[in-house]
N, C-alpha and C positions, 0 to 999 in steps of 0.2 A: 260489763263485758266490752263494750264500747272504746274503755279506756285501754282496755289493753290488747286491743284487735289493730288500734290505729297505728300504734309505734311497732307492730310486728309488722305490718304494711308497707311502712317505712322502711322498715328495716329490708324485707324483699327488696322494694324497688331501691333502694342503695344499692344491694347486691348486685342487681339485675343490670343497672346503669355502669356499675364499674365491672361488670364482666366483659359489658357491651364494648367498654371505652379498653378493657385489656385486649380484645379481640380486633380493636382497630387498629392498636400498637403494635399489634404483629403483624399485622396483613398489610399494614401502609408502604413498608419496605417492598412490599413480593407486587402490589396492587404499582407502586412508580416503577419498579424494575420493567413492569410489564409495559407501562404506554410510554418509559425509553425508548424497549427494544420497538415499538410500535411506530415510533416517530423517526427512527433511524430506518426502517427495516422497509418504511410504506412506500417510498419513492421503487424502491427497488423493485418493489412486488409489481408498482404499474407496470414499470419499465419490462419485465416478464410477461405478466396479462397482455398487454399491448404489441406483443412479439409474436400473439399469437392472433391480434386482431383483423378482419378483411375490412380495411377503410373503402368508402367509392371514388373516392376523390384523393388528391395531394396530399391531405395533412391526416394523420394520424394521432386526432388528438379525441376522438370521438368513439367508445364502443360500439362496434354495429356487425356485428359478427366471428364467428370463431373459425379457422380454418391455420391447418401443414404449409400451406404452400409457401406463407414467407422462409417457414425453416428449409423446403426443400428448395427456392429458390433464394437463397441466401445474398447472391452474389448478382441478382436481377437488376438491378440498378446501377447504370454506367458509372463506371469510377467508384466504386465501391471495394472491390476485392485489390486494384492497384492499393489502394490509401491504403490498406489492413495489411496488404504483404510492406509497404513503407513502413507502417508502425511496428510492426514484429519484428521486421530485420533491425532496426534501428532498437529499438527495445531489448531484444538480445543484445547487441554488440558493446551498446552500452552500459548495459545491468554488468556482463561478464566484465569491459575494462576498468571500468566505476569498481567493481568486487575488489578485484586482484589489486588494483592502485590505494582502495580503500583499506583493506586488509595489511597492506606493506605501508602504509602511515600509522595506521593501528599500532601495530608492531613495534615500528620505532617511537610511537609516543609512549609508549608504554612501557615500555623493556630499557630504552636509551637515552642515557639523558646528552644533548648536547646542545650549543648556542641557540638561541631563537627556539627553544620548545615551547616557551610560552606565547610568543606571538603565533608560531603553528599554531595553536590549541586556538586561539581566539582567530585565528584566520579560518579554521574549517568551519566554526559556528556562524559566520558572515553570511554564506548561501543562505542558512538555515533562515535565518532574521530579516534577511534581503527580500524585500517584494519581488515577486516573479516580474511584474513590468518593468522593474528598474533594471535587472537582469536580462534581459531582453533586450530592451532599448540601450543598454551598455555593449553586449556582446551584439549587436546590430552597429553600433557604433565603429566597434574594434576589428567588425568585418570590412565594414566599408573604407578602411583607413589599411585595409591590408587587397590591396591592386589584385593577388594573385590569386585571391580566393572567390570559387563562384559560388551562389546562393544556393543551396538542392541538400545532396544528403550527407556531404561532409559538414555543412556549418552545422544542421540539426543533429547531431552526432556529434560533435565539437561541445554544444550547449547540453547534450543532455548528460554526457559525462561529464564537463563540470559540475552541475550542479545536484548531478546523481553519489561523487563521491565523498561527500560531508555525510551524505544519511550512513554509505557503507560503514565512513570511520565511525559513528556513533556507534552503532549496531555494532561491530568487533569489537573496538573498543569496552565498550560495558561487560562483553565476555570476560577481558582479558583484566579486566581490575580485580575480579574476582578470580582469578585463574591461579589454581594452586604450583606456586613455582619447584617446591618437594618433588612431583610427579617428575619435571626433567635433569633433575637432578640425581635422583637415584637413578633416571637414564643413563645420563652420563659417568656414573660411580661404577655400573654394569657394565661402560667400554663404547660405548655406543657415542658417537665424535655431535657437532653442531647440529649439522644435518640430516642425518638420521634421527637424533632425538625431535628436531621438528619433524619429518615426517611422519614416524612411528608413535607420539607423543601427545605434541602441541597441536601441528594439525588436524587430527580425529577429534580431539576435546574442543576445538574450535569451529568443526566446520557444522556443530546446528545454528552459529549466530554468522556464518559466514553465509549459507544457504539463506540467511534471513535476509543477509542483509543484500542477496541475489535477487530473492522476490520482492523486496520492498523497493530496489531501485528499480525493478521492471516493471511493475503496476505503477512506478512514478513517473517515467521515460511515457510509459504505453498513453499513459493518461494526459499528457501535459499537451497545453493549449497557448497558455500567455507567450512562454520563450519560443515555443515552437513557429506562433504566428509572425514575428519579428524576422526568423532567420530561415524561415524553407524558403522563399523565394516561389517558384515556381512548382514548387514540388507539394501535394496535398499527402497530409498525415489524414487518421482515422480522424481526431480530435477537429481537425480543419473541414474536412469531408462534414461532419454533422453538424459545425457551425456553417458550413454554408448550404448545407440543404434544411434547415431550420427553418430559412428565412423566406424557403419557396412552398417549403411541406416536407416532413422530415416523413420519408420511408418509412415502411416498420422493420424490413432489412436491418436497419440503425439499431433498433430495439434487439434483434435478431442477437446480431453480433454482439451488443454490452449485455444480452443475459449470456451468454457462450463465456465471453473472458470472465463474467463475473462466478460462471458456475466452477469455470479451470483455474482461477485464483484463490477460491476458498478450498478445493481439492488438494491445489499445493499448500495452502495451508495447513490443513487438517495434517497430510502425508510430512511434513515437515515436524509437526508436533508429536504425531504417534510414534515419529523416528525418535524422535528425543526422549519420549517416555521407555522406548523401548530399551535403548542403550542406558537408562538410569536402571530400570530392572538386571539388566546385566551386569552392570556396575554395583 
Protein backbone atom coordinates (compact mmCIF):
# COMPACT_ATOMS: atom_id res chain seq x y z
CA UNK A 1 0.00 0.00 0.00
CA UNK A 2 2.70 2.22 1.04
CA UNK A 3 4.21 1.90 -2.43
CA UNK A 4 1.63 3.35 -4.12
CA UNK A 5 0.08 6.04 -1.70
CA UNK A 6 3.67 7.84 -1.93
CA UNK A 7 3.76 8.55 -5.85
CA UNK A 8 -0.03 9.47 -5.77
CA UNK A 9 1.12 12.18 -3.00
CA UNK A 10 3.56 13.20 -5.31
CA UNK A 11 1.74 13.52 -7.71
CA UNK A 12 -1.06 15.90 -5.59
CA UNK A 13 1.58 18.07 -4.55
CA UNK A 14 2.99 18.55 -8.27
CA UNK A 15 -0.40 19.41 -9.00
CA UNK A 16 -0.95 21.51 -6.11
CA UNK A 17 2.58 23.49 -6.64
CA UNK A 18 1.87 24.19 -10.26
CA UNK A 19 -1.62 25.39 -9.78
CA UNK A 20 -0.11 27.52 -7.22
CA UNK A 21 2.72 28.84 -9.46
CA UNK A 22 -0.29 29.14 -12.52
CA UNK A 23 -2.19 31.31 -10.23
CA UNK A 24 0.94 33.52 -9.58
CA UNK A 25 1.29 34.03 -13.37
CA UNK A 26 -1.69 35.56 -13.75
CA UNK A 27 -2.13 37.77 -10.81
CA UNK A 28 1.54 39.10 -11.16
CA UNK A 29 0.50 41.51 -14.01
CA UNK A 30 -2.94 42.88 -12.14
CA UNK A 31 -0.81 42.53 -8.36
CA UNK A 32 2.22 45.39 -10.41
CA UNK A 33 -0.46 47.25 -12.22
CA UNK A 34 -1.83 47.67 -8.79
CA UNK A 35 1.42 49.18 -6.58
CA UNK A 36 2.15 51.26 -10.17
CA UNK A 37 -1.01 52.86 -9.97
CA UNK A 38 -0.21 53.09 -6.04
CA UNK A 39 3.19 54.84 -6.41
CA UNK A 40 1.93 57.32 -9.09
CA UNK A 41 -1.35 57.99 -7.53
CA UNK A 42 0.14 58.38 -3.44
CA UNK A 43 1.63 61.74 -3.51
CA UNK A 44 -1.51 62.98 -4.83
CA UNK A 45 -3.78 61.41 -2.48
CA UNK A 46 -1.47 63.27 0.51
CA UNK A 47 -1.54 66.38 -1.39
CA UNK A 48 -5.87 65.86 -1.11
CA UNK A 49 -5.74 64.51 2.55
CA UNK A 50 -3.65 67.37 3.50
CA UNK A 51 -6.16 70.10 1.88
CA UNK A 52 -8.32 69.15 4.11
CA UNK A 53 -5.81 69.09 7.32
CA UNK A 54 -6.16 71.99 10.45
CA UNK A 55 -2.17 72.34 11.09
CA UNK A 56 -1.36 74.67 14.61
CA UNK A 57 1.50 76.16 13.29
CA UNK A 58 3.21 77.32 9.70
CA UNK A 59 3.96 74.00 8.15
CA UNK A 60 1.57 71.55 7.00
CA UNK A 61 3.37 68.68 7.03
CA UNK A 62 2.00 66.99 9.97
CA UNK A 63 -1.77 65.43 10.39
CA UNK A 64 -3.61 66.76 13.36
CA UNK A 65 -7.03 67.44 12.36
CA UNK A 66 -9.74 67.52 9.75
CA UNK A 67 -11.82 70.56 9.01
CA UNK A 68 -13.81 73.06 5.59
CA UNK A 69 -12.23 75.90 6.35
CA UNK A 70 -9.12 75.75 4.06
CA UNK A 71 -11.55 74.93 1.22
CA UNK A 72 -13.87 77.83 2.35
CA UNK A 73 -11.08 80.08 2.97
CA UNK A 74 -9.11 79.19 -0.15
CA UNK A 75 -7.84 82.47 -0.96
CA UNK A 76 -6.77 83.27 3.21
CA UNK A 77 -3.37 83.67 2.54
CA UNK A 78 -1.70 86.96 1.26
CA UNK A 79 -0.78 86.53 -2.24
CA UNK A 80 -2.18 83.61 -2.97
CA UNK A 81 -5.43 84.32 -5.19
CA UNK A 82 -2.99 87.45 -7.24
CA UNK A 83 -0.34 84.29 -8.20
CA UNK A 84 -3.45 81.83 -9.31
CA UNK A 85 -5.36 84.69 -11.27
CA UNK A 86 -1.23 85.30 -12.98
CA UNK A 87 -1.12 81.44 -13.64
CA UNK A 88 -4.63 81.11 -15.28
CA UNK A 89 -4.35 84.16 -17.48
CA UNK A 90 -1.07 83.31 -18.51
CA UNK A 91 -2.00 79.63 -18.97
CA UNK A 92 -4.84 80.46 -21.13
CA UNK A 93 -3.21 82.93 -23.38
CA UNK A 94 -0.72 80.72 -23.94
CA UNK A 95 -2.09 77.08 -24.32
CA UNK A 96 -4.74 79.06 -27.02
CA UNK A 97 -1.45 80.94 -28.97
CA UNK A 98 0.87 77.79 -28.57
CA UNK A 99 -2.70 75.64 -30.13
CA UNK A 100 -3.26 77.83 -33.10
CA UNK A 101 0.69 78.41 -34.04
CA UNK A 102 1.10 74.72 -33.25
CA UNK A 103 -1.62 73.56 -35.25
CA UNK A 104 -0.50 75.88 -38.56
CA UNK A 105 3.08 74.19 -38.20
CA UNK A 106 1.38 70.99 -37.99
CA UNK A 107 -0.40 71.68 -41.06
CA UNK A 108 2.46 72.71 -43.04
CA UNK A 109 4.77 69.94 -41.89
CA UNK A 110 2.61 67.64 -42.94
CA UNK A 111 0.57 68.58 -46.06
CA UNK A 112 3.60 70.80 -47.62
CA UNK A 113 6.67 70.04 -48.66
CA UNK A 114 9.01 73.07 -48.97
CA UNK A 115 13.06 74.07 -48.26
CA UNK A 116 14.14 73.56 -44.69
CA UNK A 117 11.24 70.94 -43.72
CA UNK A 118 13.70 68.98 -42.34
CA UNK A 119 15.57 71.29 -40.07
CA UNK A 120 11.75 72.49 -39.09
CA UNK A 121 11.11 68.93 -37.86
CA UNK A 122 14.44 68.71 -35.90
CA UNK A 123 14.12 72.30 -34.67
CA UNK A 124 10.51 71.67 -32.88
CA UNK A 125 12.05 68.66 -31.18
CA UNK A 126 14.97 71.05 -29.58
CA UNK A 127 12.45 72.49 -26.70
CA UNK A 128 11.35 68.97 -26.28
CA UNK A 129 15.22 67.62 -25.29
CA UNK A 130 16.25 71.13 -23.94
CA UNK A 131 16.69 71.14 -20.21
CA UNK A 132 14.22 73.69 -18.73
CA UNK A 133 17.22 75.51 -16.94
CA UNK A 134 19.06 75.87 -20.14
CA UNK A 135 15.80 77.42 -21.55
CA UNK A 136 15.64 79.68 -18.97
CA UNK A 137 18.79 81.00 -18.44
CA UNK A 138 18.93 81.43 -22.52
CA UNK A 139 15.69 83.31 -22.77
CA UNK A 140 16.82 85.31 -19.45
CA UNK A 141 19.78 86.04 -21.56
CA UNK A 142 17.93 87.18 -24.67
CA UNK A 143 15.74 89.31 -22.48
CA UNK A 144 18.38 91.19 -20.94
CA UNK A 145 20.09 91.85 -24.39
CA UNK A 146 16.73 93.30 -25.52
CA UNK A 147 16.74 97.11 -23.50
CA UNK A 148 12.92 97.45 -24.21
CA UNK A 149 11.68 94.56 -22.71
CA UNK A 150 10.44 94.62 -18.94
CA UNK A 151 10.49 91.45 -16.68
CA UNK A 152 6.56 90.74 -15.49
CA UNK A 153 4.04 88.96 -17.65
CA UNK A 154 4.89 89.65 -21.12
CA UNK A 155 8.54 87.82 -20.88
CA UNK A 156 6.54 84.81 -18.78
CA UNK A 157 4.25 84.61 -21.73
CA UNK A 158 7.00 85.10 -24.33
CA UNK A 159 8.56 81.78 -22.61
CA UNK A 160 5.73 79.91 -22.14
CA UNK A 161 4.60 79.84 -25.80
CA UNK A 162 7.74 78.98 -26.87
CA UNK A 163 8.13 76.30 -25.27
CA UNK A 164 4.48 75.26 -25.21
CA UNK A 165 4.42 75.12 -29.08
CA UNK A 166 6.63 71.83 -29.94
CA UNK A 167 4.23 69.72 -27.43
CA UNK A 168 1.04 71.43 -29.79
CA UNK A 169 2.92 70.37 -33.04
CA UNK A 170 3.61 66.79 -31.67
CA UNK A 171 0.08 66.30 -30.58
CA UNK A 172 -1.56 67.65 -34.22
CA UNK A 173 0.87 66.49 -35.86
CA UNK A 174 0.46 62.52 -35.00
CA UNK A 175 -3.45 63.20 -35.86
CA UNK A 176 -2.54 64.28 -39.13
CA UNK A 177 -0.06 61.26 -40.24
CA UNK A 178 -2.83 59.29 -39.82
CA UNK A 179 -5.46 61.50 -41.38
CA UNK A 180 -7.38 59.98 -44.26
CA UNK A 181 -6.71 62.43 -47.23
CA UNK A 182 -9.97 60.61 -49.37
CA UNK A 183 -12.40 62.35 -46.76
CA UNK A 184 -11.17 66.12 -48.48
CA UNK A 185 -11.10 65.01 -51.40
CA UNK A 186 -14.37 63.81 -52.19
CA UNK A 187 -15.05 67.26 -50.45
CA UNK A 188 -13.63 68.92 -53.03
CA UNK A 189 -15.06 66.51 -55.99
CA UNK A 190 -18.65 67.77 -54.22
CA UNK A 191 -17.64 71.69 -55.10
CA UNK A 192 -16.80 72.53 -51.86
CA UNK A 193 -13.32 75.02 -52.64
CA UNK A 194 -9.94 75.05 -49.88
CA UNK A 195 -11.68 76.44 -47.12
CA UNK A 196 -14.54 75.18 -46.67
CA UNK A 197 -13.25 71.69 -46.97
CA UNK A 198 -11.06 72.62 -44.03
CA UNK A 199 -13.71 73.89 -42.15
CA UNK A 200 -16.43 71.42 -42.69
CA UNK A 201 -13.80 68.39 -43.15
CA UNK A 202 -10.26 68.54 -41.75
CA UNK A 203 -11.13 70.72 -38.91
CA UNK A 204 -13.79 68.51 -36.94
CA UNK A 205 -11.52 65.38 -37.60
CA UNK A 206 -8.75 67.37 -36.10
CA UNK A 207 -9.98 69.09 -33.31
CA UNK A 208 -9.89 65.88 -30.41
CA UNK A 209 -5.98 66.21 -30.92
CA UNK A 210 -6.13 69.89 -31.15
CA UNK A 211 -8.22 70.08 -27.86
CA UNK A 212 -5.37 67.79 -26.74
CA UNK A 213 -2.94 69.46 -27.39
CA UNK A 214 -5.01 72.75 -25.71
CA UNK A 215 -4.93 70.95 -22.34
CA UNK A 216 -1.65 69.55 -22.51
CA UNK A 217 -0.04 72.83 -23.08
CA UNK A 218 -2.19 74.32 -20.19
CA UNK A 219 -1.43 71.91 -17.51
CA UNK A 220 2.38 72.64 -18.84
CA UNK A 221 2.22 76.69 -18.93
CA UNK A 222 0.03 76.33 -15.42
CA UNK A 223 2.61 73.99 -13.86
CA UNK A 224 6.06 75.34 -14.96
CA UNK A 225 8.70 76.56 -12.50
CA UNK A 226 12.38 76.43 -13.84
CA UNK A 227 11.60 79.06 -17.06
CA UNK A 228 9.19 80.82 -15.25
CA UNK A 229 11.77 81.50 -12.20
CA UNK A 230 14.34 83.06 -14.66
CA UNK A 231 11.95 85.56 -16.45
CA UNK A 232 8.82 86.90 -13.98
CA UNK A 233 11.06 89.34 -12.63
CA UNK A 234 8.91 90.69 -10.19
CA UNK A 235 5.82 89.18 -10.72
CA UNK A 236 4.79 85.78 -8.60
CA UNK A 237 3.25 82.75 -10.57
CA UNK A 238 1.19 79.89 -8.59
CA UNK A 239 4.52 77.69 -9.07
CA UNK A 240 6.78 80.68 -7.39
CA UNK A 241 4.14 81.52 -4.67
CA UNK A 242 4.68 77.55 -3.25
CA UNK A 243 8.22 77.51 -3.85
CA UNK A 244 8.43 80.44 -1.64
CA UNK A 245 6.07 79.63 0.96
CA UNK A 246 7.69 76.21 1.24
CA UNK A 247 10.68 77.52 2.79
CA UNK A 248 8.55 79.43 5.70
CA UNK A 249 5.67 76.62 5.85
CA UNK A 250 3.65 75.90 2.93
CA UNK A 251 -0.21 76.78 3.72
CA UNK A 252 -2.68 74.05 3.19
CA UNK A 253 -4.52 76.76 0.82
CA UNK A 254 -1.39 75.41 -1.57
CA UNK A 255 -2.82 71.99 -1.14
CA UNK A 256 -6.40 73.49 -1.51
CA UNK A 257 -5.64 74.82 -4.94
CA UNK A 258 -3.36 71.63 -6.55
CA UNK A 259 -6.28 69.37 -5.56
CA UNK A 260 -9.04 71.87 -7.42
CA UNK A 261 -6.63 72.16 -10.74
CA UNK A 262 -5.83 68.61 -10.27
CA UNK A 263 -9.58 67.54 -9.99
CA UNK A 264 -10.59 70.23 -13.24
CA UNK A 265 -7.76 68.66 -15.40
CA UNK A 266 -8.67 65.04 -15.11
CA UNK A 267 -12.57 66.37 -15.73
CA UNK A 268 -11.31 67.96 -19.00
CA UNK A 269 -9.68 64.95 -19.63
CA UNK A 270 -12.17 62.43 -19.17
CA UNK A 271 -14.82 65.21 -21.28
CA UNK A 272 -12.24 65.28 -23.90
CA UNK A 273 -12.10 61.47 -24.29
CA UNK A 274 -16.02 60.61 -23.93
CA UNK A 275 -16.08 63.51 -26.89
CA UNK A 276 -14.10 61.22 -28.93
CA UNK A 277 -15.76 58.11 -28.23
CA UNK A 278 -18.75 59.78 -28.93
CA UNK A 279 -18.15 61.00 -32.50
CA UNK A 280 -16.36 57.44 -33.29
CA UNK A 281 -20.05 56.01 -32.47
CA UNK A 282 -21.41 58.38 -34.84
CA UNK A 283 -18.87 57.74 -37.32
Amino acid sequence: MSTLEVPAAGRRTAVSWSGAWAFIRRQVLTVYSLLFFAYLLLPIGIVIAFSFNNPTGRFNYVWQGFTWNNWRYWDGVPGIRSALVLSLEIALIASLVATALGTMIALALVRYGFRGRAVTNLLIFLPLSTPEIVLGASLLTLFLNMSFVTFGFWTILIAHVMFCISFAVVTVKARLVGFDRHLEEAAMDLGANEWRTFQKVTLPLIAPAILAALLLCFAISIDDFVVTYFNAGQSVTFPLFVWGSARVGAPPQVNVIGTAIFVVAVAAMLGNVMLQRRREVRA
